[in-house]
C-alpha positions in Angstrom: 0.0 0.0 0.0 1.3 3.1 -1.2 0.3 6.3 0.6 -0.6 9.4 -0.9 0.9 12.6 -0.5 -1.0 15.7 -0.1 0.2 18.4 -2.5 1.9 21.2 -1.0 0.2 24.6 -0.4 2.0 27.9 -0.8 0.8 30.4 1.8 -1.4 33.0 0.6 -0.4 32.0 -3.1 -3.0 31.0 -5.4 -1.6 28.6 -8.8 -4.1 30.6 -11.0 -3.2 33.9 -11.8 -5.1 36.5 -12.6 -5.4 38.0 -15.9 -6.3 41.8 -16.1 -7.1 43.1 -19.0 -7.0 47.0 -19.8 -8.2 49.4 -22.4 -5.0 50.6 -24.4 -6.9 54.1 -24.9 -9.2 56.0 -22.3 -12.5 55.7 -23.8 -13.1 59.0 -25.7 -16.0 61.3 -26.2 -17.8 59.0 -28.6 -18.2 56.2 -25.8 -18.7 59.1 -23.2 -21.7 60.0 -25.4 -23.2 56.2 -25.7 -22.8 56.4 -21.8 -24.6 59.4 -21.5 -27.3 58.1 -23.7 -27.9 54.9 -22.0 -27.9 56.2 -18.6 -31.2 57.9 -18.7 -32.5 54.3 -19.7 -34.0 52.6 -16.2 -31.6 50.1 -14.5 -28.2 50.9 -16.5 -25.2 51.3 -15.2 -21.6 51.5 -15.9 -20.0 48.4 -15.1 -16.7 46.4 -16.6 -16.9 43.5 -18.3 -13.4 41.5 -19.0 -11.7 44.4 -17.6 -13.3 46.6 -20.2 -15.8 49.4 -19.6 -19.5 48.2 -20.0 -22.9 49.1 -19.5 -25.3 46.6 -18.0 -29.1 46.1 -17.1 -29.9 44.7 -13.6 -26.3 43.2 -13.6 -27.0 41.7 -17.7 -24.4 42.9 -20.3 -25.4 45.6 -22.8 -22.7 46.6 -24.0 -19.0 46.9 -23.9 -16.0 48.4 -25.3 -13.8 46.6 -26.6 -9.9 46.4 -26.7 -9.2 43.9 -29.3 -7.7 44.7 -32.4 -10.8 45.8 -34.6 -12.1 47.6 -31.4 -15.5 48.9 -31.5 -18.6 49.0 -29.1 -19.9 45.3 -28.4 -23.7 46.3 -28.6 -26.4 43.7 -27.8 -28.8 43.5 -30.9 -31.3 40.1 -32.0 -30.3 38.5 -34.9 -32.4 39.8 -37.3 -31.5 43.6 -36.6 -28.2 42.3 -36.7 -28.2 41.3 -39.7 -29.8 44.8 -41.5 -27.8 46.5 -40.1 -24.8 44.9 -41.3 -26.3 45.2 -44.4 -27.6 48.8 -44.5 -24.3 50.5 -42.9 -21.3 48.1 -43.6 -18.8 50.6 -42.2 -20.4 51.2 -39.3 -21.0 47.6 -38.1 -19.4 44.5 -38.5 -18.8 41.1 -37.0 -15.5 39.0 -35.8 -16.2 35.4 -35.9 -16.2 35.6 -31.9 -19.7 36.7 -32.1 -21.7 35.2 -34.8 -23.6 32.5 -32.6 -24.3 36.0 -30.0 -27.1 38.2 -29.9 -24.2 41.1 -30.5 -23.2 43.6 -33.2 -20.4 45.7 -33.4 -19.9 48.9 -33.6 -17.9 51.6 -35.0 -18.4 54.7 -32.9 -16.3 56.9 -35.7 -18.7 56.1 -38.1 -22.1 55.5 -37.0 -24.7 58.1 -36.8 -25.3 59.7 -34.2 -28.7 59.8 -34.7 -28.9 56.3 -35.2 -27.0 55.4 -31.4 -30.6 56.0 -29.2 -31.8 54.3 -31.0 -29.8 50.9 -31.2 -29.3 51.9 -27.6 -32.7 51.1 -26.4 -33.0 48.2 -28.2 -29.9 46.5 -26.4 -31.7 47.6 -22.8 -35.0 46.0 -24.2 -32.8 42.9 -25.0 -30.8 43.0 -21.3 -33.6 44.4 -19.3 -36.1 42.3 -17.4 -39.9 41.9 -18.7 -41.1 44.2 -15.7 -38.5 47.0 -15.9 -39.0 47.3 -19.8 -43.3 47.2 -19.4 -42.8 49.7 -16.5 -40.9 52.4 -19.1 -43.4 51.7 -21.8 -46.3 52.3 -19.5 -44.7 55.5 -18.1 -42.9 56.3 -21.9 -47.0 56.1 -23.1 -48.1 58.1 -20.1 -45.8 60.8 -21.5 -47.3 61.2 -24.5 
């Protein structure tokens, strides 16, 4: 009978380390803006998400910005908007093979219009927001009216 020995433990030492990623750039004025934008949506805040800055719903990615070579805004968005708006605006939006099986699209901040960003905004809350929280701002966005 052979007996076992019990690994060794390092004090205070973990064997996984810890991988921190970081933007290369501050986020400029253009992701300052979709911030802005998606903050007076209900339940959004800024968050990180693989060390990146993100915006979530009730703790539920909406976006994030990425830091990978093509870089862009990560934007939540079905398949089916997806998909016209890769279609409509190819220089705005675009896909890396990373996200073709996600409900995501990205984004080109440089080149979309700005008109167009409320928009596509909304749309990623209504896809990250909870049934309740999204029928609560359409019963007080119709109360408005």
């Amino acid at each position: 009978m052979t007996k076992r020995k019990k690994p060794l433990k390092r004090a205070g030492r973990s064997k996984l380390r810890k991988v921190v990623l970081q933007t290369r750039v501050t986020p400029g004025g253009a992701y300052k803006r979709v911030c802005e934008l998606a903050l007076r949506l209900p339940g959004v805040e800024e968050s990180t998400s693989y060390g990146t800055p993100s915006l979530k719903v009730k703790g539920k990615i909406m976006s994030r910005l990425r830091t990978e070579a093509e870089g862009a805004l990560a934007l939540r968005c079905d398949f089916l908007d997806r998909q016209i708006l890769l279609q409509a605006d190819p220089d705005a939006f675009f896909l890396t093979d990373h996200y073709l099986n996600y409900p995501m699209i990205l984004v080109r901040l440089d080149k979309v219009r700005r008109s167009a960003l409320p928009d596509l905004l909304e749309r990623a809350w209504r896809l990250a927001a909870p049934a309740k929280l999204v029928a609560e701002f359409d019963a007080n966005t119709a109360a408005r009216k």
